[in-house]
C-alpha positions as CSV (number, residue, x, y, z in Angstrom):
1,X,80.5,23.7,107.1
2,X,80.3,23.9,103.0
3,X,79.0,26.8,101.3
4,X,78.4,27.3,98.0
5,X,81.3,28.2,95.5
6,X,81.5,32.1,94.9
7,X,81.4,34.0,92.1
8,X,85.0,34.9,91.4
9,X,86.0,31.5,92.3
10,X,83.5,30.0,89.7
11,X,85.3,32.4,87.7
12,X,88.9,31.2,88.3
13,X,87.8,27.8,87.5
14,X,86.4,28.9,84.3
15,X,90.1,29.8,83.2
16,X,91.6,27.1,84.6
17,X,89.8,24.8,82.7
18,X,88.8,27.1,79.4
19,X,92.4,26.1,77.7
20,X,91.7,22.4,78.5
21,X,88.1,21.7,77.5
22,X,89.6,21.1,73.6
23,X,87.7,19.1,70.6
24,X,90.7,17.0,70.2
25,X,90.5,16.2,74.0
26,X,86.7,15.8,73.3
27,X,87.1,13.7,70.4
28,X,89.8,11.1,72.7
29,X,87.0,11.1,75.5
30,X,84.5,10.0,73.3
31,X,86.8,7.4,71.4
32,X,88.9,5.8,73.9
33,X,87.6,6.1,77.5
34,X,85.0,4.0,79.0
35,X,82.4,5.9,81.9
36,X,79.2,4.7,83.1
37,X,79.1,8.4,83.0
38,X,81.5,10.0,80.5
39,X,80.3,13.5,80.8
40,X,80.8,13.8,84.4
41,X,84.5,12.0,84.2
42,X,84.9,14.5,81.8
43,X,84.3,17.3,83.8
44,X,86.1,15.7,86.6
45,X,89.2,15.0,84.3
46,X,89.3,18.5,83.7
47,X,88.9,19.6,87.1
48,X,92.2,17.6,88.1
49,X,94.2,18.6,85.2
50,X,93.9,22.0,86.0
51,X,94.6,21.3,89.9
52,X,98.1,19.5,88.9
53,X,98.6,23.0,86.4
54,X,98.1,24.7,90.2
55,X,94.4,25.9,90.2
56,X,93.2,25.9,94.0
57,X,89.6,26.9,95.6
58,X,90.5,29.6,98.1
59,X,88.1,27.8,100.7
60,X,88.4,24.3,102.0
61,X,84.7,24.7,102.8
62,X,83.6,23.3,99.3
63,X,82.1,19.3,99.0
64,X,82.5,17.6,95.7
65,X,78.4,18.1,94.7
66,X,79.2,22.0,95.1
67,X,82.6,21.5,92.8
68,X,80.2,19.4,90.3
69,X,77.6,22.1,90.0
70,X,80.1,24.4,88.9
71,X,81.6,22.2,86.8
72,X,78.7,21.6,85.2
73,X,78.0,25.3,84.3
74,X,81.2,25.1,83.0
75,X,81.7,22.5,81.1
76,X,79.4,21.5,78.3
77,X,78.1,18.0,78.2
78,X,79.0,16.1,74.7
């Protein structure tokens, strides 16, 4: 069963990622790497960086298209 990711976990994420999202990391993105959709391996880039600096969804229940919407709230496109 998935269900939607919660507020407070939303949150979490948010702070996990906040100190990674930077323009110099921006700026490499958007020089160096090649994605049919750079935006979403962006996001997704992020997403894993904070999971190796520890960040964990309290729920297993969460599929990758809930994890995307949230990262899209969270992360603005370039």
């Amino acid at each position: 069963m998935s269900a939607k990711i919660r507020g407070h976990e939303r949150d979490r994420l948010l702070f996990a990622i906040a100190p990674l999202d930077t323009l110099e990391r921006r700026e490499h993105y958007k020089a160096s790497v090649t994605a049919a959709d750079l935006a979403k391996r962006y996001r997704w880039d992020l997403y894993w960086l904070a999971f190796d600096n520890g960040f964990r969804f309290d729920s297993d229940d969460y599929t990758d298209a809930h994890i995307d919407t949230a990262l899209r709230n969270i992360v603005v496109d370039f």
